[in-house]
C-alpha positions as CSV (number, residue, x, y, z in Angstrom):
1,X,-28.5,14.9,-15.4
2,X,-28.9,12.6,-12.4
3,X,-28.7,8.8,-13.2
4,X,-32.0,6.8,-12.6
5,X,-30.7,4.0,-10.8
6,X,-33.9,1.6,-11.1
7,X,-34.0,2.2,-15.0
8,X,-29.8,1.0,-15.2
9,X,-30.8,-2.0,-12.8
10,X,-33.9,-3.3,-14.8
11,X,-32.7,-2.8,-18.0
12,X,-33.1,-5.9,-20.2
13,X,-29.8,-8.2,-20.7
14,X,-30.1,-8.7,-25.0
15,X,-26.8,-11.1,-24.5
16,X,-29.4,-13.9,-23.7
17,X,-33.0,-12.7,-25.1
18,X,-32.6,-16.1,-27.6
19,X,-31.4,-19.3,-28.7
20,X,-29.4,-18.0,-31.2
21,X,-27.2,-15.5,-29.5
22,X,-26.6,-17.9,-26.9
23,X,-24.8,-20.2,-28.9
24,X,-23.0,-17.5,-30.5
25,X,-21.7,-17.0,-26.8
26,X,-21.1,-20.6,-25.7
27,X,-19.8,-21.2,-29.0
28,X,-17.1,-18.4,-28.9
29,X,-16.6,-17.6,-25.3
30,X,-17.4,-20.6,-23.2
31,X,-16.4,-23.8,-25.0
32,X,-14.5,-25.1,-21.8
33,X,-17.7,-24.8,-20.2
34,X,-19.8,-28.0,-19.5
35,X,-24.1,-27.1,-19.4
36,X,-24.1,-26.7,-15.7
37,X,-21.0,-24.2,-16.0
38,X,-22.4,-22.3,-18.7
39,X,-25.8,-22.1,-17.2
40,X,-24.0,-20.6,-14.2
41,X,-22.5,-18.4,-16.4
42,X,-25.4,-17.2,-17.9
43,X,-27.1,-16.4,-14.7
44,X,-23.8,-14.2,-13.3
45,X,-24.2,-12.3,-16.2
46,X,-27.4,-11.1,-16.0
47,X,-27.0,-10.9,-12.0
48,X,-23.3,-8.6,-12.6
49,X,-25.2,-7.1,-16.3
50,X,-21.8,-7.6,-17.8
51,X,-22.3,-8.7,-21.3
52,X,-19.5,-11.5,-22.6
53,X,-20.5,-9.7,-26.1
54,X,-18.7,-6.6,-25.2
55,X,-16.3,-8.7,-23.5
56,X,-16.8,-7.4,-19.8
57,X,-16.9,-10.7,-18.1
58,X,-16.0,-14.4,-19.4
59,X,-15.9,-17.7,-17.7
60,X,-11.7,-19.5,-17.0
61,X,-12.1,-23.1,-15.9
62,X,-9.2,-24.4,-14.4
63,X,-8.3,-28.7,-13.9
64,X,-10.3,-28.7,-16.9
65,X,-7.7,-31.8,-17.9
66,X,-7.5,-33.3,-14.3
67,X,-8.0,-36.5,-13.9
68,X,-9.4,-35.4,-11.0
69,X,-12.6,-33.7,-11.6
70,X,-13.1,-32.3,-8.2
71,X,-10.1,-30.1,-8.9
72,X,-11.9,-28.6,-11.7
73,X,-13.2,-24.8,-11.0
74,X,-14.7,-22.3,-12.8
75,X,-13.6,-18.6,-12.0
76,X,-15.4,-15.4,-13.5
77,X,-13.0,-12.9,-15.2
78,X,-13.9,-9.9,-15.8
79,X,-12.6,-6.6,-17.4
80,X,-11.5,-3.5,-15.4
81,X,-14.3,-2.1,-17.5
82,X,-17.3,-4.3,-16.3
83,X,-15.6,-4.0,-12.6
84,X,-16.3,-0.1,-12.9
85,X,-19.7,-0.8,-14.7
86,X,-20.9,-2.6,-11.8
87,X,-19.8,0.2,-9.4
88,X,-21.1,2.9,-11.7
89,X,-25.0,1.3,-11.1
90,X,-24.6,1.8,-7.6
91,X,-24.9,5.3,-8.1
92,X,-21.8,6.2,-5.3
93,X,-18.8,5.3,-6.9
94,X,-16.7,8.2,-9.0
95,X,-13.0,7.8,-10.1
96,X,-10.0,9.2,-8.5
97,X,-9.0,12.5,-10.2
98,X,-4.9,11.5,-9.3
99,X,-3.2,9.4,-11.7
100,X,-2.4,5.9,-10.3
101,X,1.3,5.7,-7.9
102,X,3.4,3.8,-9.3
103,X,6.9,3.0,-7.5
104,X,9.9,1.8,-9.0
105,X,13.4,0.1,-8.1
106,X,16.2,0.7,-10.6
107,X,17.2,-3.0,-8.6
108,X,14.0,-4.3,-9.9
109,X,15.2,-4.2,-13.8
110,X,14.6,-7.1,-15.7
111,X,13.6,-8.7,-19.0
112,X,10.7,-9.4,-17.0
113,X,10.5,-6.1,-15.6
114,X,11.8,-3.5,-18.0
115,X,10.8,-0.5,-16.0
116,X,11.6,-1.6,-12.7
117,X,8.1,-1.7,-11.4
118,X,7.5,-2.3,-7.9
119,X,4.2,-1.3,-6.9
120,X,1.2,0.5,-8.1
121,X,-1.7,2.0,-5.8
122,X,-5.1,3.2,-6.9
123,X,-7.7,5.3,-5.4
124,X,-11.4,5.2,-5.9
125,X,-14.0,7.1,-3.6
126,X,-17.4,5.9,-2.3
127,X,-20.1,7.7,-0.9
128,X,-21.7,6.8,2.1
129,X,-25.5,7.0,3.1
130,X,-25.3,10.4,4.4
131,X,-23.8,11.5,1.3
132,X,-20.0,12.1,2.7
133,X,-17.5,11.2,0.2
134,X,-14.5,8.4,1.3
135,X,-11.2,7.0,-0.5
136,X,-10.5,3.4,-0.9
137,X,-6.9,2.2,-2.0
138,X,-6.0,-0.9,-4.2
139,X,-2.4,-1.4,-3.8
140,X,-1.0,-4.8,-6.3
141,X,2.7,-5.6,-6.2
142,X,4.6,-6.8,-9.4
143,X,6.3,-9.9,-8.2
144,X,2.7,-11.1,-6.9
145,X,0.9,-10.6,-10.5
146,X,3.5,-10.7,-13.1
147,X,2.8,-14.3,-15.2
148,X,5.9,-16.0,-14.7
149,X,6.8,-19.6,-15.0
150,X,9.6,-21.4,-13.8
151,X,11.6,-23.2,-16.6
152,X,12.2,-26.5,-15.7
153,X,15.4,-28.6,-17.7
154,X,16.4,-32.0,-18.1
155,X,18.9,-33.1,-14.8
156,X,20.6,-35.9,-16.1
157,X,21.7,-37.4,-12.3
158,X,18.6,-37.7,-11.7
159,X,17.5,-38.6,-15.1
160,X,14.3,-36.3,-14.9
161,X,13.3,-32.6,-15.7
162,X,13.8,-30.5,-12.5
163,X,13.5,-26.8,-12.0
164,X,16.2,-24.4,-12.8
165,X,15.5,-21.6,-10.5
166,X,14.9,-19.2,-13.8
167,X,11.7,-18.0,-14.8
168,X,10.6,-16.8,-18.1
169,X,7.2,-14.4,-19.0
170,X,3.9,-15.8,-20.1
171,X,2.3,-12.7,-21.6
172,X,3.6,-10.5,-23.5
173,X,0.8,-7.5,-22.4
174,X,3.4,-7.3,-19.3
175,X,6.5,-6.4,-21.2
176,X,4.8,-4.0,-23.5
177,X,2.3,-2.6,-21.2
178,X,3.6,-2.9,-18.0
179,X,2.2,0.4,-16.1
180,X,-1.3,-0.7,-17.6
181,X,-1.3,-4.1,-16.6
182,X,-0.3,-3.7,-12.9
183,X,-2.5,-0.5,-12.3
184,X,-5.3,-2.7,-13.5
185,X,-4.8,-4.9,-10.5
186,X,-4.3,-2.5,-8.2
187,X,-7.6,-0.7,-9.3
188,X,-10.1,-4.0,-9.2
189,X,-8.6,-4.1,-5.7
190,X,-9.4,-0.8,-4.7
191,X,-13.2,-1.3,-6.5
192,X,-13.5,-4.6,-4.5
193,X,-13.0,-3.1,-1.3
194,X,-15.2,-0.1,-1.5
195,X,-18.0,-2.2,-3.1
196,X,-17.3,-5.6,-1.7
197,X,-21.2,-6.8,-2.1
198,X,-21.5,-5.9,-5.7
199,X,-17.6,-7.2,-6.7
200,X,-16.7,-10.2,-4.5
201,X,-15.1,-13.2,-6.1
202,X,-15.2,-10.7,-9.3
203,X,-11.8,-10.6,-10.4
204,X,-9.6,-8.7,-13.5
205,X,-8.0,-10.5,-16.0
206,X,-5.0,-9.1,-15.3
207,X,-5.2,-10.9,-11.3
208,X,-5.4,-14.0,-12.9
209,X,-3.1,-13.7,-15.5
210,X,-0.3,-15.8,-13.3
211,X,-2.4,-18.5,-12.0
212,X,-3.1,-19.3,-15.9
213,X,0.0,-20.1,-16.6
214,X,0.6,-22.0,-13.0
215,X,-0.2,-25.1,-14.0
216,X,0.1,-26.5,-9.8
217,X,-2.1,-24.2,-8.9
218,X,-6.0,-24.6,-8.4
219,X,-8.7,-21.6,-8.5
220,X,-9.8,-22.3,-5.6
221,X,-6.1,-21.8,-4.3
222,X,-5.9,-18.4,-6.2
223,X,-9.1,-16.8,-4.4
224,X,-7.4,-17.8,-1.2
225,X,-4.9,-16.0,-1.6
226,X,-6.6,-12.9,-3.2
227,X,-8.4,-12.9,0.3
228,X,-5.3,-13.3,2.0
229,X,-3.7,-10.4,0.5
230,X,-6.9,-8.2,0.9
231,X,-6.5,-9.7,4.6
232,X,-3.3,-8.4,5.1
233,X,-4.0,-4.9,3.7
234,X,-7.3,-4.4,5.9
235,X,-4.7,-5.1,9.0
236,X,-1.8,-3.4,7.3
237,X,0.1,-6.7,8.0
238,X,1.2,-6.9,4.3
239,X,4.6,-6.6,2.7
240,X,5.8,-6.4,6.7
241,X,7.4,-8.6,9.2
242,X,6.8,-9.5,13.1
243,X,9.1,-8.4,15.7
244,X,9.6,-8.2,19.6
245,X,11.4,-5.1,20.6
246,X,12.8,-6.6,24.1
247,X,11.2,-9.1,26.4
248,X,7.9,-8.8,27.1
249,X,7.5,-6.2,24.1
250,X,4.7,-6.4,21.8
251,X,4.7,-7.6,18.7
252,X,5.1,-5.3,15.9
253,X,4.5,-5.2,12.3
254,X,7.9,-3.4,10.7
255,X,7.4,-2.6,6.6
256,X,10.0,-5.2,5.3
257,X,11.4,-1.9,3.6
258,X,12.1,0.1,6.9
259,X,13.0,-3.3,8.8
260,X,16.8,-3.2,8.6
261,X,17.0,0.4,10.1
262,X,15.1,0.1,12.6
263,X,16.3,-3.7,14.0
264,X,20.0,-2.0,13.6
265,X,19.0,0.8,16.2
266,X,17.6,-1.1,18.4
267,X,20.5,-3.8,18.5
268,X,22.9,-1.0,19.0
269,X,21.4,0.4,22.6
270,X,21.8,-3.5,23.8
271,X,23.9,-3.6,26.6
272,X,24.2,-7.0,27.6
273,X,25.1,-10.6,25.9
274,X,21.9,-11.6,27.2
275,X,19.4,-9.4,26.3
276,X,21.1,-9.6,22.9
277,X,20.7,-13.4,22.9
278,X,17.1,-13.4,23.9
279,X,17.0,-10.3,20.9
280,X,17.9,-13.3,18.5
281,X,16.5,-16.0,19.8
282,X,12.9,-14.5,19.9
283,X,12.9,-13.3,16.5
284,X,14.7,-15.8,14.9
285,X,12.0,-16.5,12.6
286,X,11.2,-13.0,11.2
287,X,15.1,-12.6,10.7
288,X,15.0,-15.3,8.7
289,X,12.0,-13.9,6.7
290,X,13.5,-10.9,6.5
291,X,16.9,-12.5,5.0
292,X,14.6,-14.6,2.5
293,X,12.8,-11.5,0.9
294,X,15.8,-8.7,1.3
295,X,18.9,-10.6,1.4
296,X,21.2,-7.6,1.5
297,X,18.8,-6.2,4.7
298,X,19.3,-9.3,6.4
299,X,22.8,-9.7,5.7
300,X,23.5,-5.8,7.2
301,X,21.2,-6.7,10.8
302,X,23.3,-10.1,10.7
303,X,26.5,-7.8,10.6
304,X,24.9,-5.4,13.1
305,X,24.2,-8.3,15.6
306,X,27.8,-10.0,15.1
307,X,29.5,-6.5,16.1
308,X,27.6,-5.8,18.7
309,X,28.3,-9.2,20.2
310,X,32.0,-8.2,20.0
311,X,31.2,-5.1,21.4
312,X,29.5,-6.4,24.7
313,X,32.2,-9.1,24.8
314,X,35.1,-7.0,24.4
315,X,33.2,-4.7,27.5
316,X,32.7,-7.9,29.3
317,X,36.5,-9.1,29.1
318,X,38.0,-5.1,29.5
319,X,35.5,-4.6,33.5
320,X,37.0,-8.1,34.4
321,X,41.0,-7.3,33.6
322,X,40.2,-4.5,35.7
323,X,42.5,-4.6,39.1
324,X,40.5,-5.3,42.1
325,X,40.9,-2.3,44.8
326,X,41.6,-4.0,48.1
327,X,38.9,-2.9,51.1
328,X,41.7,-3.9,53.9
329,X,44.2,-1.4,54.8
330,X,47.8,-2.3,54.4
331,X,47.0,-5.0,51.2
């Protein structure tokens, strides 16, 4: 039987029909919340019809203790339920029938990471006005949603606590449910981007399980750099670096993954000191990048690059030991 879409849309939101369940609500969901948040609140809900009863959507208020009060923000969290709720109403959305992809890096193992997770992907479909049927992906990456915190120790030369470069895990859902967790994410981006009017600035608890326990960091920070990521996967410019394949070439965006391969090639068909200086010197940047997030990648292209300096050199020195034939007879 066919869903009648104006029946879902008007029906009546009983989390607020009184006084009496709305305190219920403010008093066990939204204490952060000051009246004009919570009146906010309210009206998201019955906008999104997510009920904070069946816990589908709530309200995080970050700087709530700032002394300054403009850092304060109020984010709406919602469950990967409520995101799919929301989709369901528009009457085009259906689930993927795959399993989510999940890819994993025995090199990834951790305490923090006890199945090596590296990625997950999600598909959901959406169907268009003349009724074709099209996939969006959600692809969320461990190291940018797993709720870490740096510990921080006492430094007694400087006399003050100072971080230690270690990290330690803020929820516990991550060690025991890790596959969950991360798919999660990876799904409420793939439902954001195939029904961006009906989910923007909607975001899964599981997204913003890092920035609540980053203490430096300010909501308003956080959505930034949700759209940033989203950015970056609309241009496929994510997880990649920049580089210039020769002067004059265009730039090009190399997975960080395949980056080491494909620089080594293409440093080994140089066949000048100069073309392999101007190699380095316009991509000195995006080696760097690529040494800061795969250090054993950039240490193998910075190998590559030293040997085929020696190379060219050793070709260089080898033409100009060569004896010089004389052009006048008798010499």
């Amino acid at each position: 039987m066919s869903t009648n879409l104006a029946t879902v849309s008007t029906a009546p939101m009983a989390d607020f029909d009184s006084p009496t369940v709305m305190k219920v609500i403010r008093n066990a969901f939204c204490k952060d919340l000051n009246d004009a948040e919570f009146d906010a609140f309210q009206l998201i809900c019955k906008n999104t019809r997510l009920s904070p009863l069946k816990r589908q959507i709530s309200a995080q208020i970050f700087g709530k203790d700032a002394k300054d009060q403009t850092k304060r923000k109020m984010v709406i969290v919602t469950e990967i339920n409520g995101l799919r709720s929301i989709a369901e109403r528009s009457g085009r959305y259906r689930p993927d029938e795959e399993e989510a992809i999940i890819t994993y890096d025995e090199a990834a193992k951790s305490s923090m990471n006890p199945l090596g997770i590296v990625s997950a992907k999600v598909y959901v479909w959406k169907q268009d006005s003349l009724g074709a049927w099209h996939k969006a992906a959600g692809t969320a990456y461990w190291d940018e949603f797993v709720p870490k915190k740096e510990i921080w120790a006492f430094d007694p030369a400087s006399g003050k606590d100072k971080p230690t470069g270690q990290y330690k895990l803020e929820k516990e859902q991550w060690v025991k449910m890790p596959r969950l967790m991360i798919v999660k994410c990876a799904e409420a981006q793939a439902l954001r981007r195939a029904f961006p009017e009906d989910l923007s600035s909607l975001y899964e608890s599981a997204e913003l399980d890092r920035a609540m326990v980053a203490e430096e960091r300010t909501a308003s920070e956080l959505l930034a750099e949700h759209e940033k990521l989203e950015r970056q996967a609309l241009t496929n410019t994510r997880d990649s670096i920049p580089f210039a394949f020769g002067y004059g070439a265009p730039i090009e965006y190399v997975p960080s993954g395949k980056a080491a391969d494909r620089l080594i090639a293409f440093i080994r068909k140089i066949d000048s000191p100069a073309e392999l200086q101007q190699f380095r010197d316009t991509n000195k940047q995006s080696f760097n990048k690529l040494w800061a997030d795969h250090k054993s990648d950039g240490l193998e292209v910075k190998k590559a690059l030293e040997q085929r300096e020696k190379v060219l050199e050793n070709l260089a020195n080898a033409e100009d030991a060569k004896p010089q034939t004389s052009l006048i007879m008798g010499e």
